[in-house]
Structure formats: structure tokens, C-alpha cells
Residue, then its C-alpha position, 0 to 999 in steps of 0.5 A: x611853466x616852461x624851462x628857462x634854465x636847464x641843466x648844463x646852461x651857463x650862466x652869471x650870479x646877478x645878486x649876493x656874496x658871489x655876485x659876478x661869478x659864472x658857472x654850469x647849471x649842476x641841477x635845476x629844482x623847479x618846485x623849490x626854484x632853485x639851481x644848483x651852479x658848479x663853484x658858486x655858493x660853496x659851503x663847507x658841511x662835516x661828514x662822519x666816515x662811512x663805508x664808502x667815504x673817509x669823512x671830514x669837512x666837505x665843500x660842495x655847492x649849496x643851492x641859489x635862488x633861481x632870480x638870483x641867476x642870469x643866462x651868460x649871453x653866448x656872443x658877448x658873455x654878458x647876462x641876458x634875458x631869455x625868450x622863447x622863438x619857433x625856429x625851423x619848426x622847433x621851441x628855442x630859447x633864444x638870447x635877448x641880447x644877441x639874438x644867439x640860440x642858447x639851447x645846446x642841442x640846437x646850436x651843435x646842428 
């Protein structure tokens, strides 16, 4: 199966108590589909003090279901789908909606 969401993409939460938010793809765990996503699904978890950290109650983010996630199209920031183009001899991922290169490391050249 090939990566539709990869770390550090941005993207809309489409379904759920955060519905409607944004956020960048922390990280991506493809055996359990699911992704991790910076300030959506934040949980509050208690920790004991150790020798590194003081303890108390910690809010992180807790992981989504990687159906419940869309890409954030780059030209309009509305939630897209994605396909998949050779452009210039290369795999892209591409926006349906605009047509607009998601992939970062081909829209910086």
C-alpha cells in the first residue's frame, strides 16, 4: 500500500469531537492505520515523577483513525483527496481538488 499520509502533511479532521480542525502529522502508524496530529484528540494522562520528568497530569495528543483525516488542499485549505501522478519521472501525490502537488520535498524545487 502506498503513503497517502506521511509525517509533517497537513491535514482536516473530517469526523468526531474535533471535527473541523487542523493540524501536521506528528506521526503515522501504518499497521495500526492510524496518525497522530499536532493539538487535535488531546488527552489528559497522569504521570508519576521520574528522574527525568516532575510528574503530574500531561495533555498530549492521542492517536485518530487515519479515515477520520483528510489532506488540506494547498491552494484553497479545503479537505481533498489524493492521487497519485508521474511528474517529471517521479511518484507525486497530488490534490484532487486543485490539482496542486502535496508532497514537500517536490513543491520546495
Amino acid at each position: 500500500m502506498s503513503a497517502r499520509v506521511k509525517k509533517g502533511d497537513r491535514v482536516i479532521v473530517t469526523t468526531g469531537r474535533d471535527k473541523g480542525k487542523q493540524g501536521e502529522v506528528l506521526r503515522v502508524i501504518p499497521s495500526e492505520n492510524r496518525v497522530v496530529v499536532q493539538g487535535v484528540n488531546m488527552i489528559k494522562r497522569h504521570t508519576r515523577p521520574s528522574q527525568t520528568s516532575q510528574g503530574g497530569i500531561v495533555e498530549r495528543e492521542a492517536a485518530l483513525d487515519l479515515s477520520n483525516v483528510m489532506h488540506v488542499d494547498p491552494k484553497s485549505g479545503e479537505a481533498t483527496r489524493v492521487r497519485f501522478e508521474e511528474r517529471d519521472g517521479k511518484k507525486v501525490r497530488v490534490a484532487k481538488r486543485s490539482g496542486e502537488v502535496i508532497d514537500a520535498d517536490s513543491a520546495a524545487r
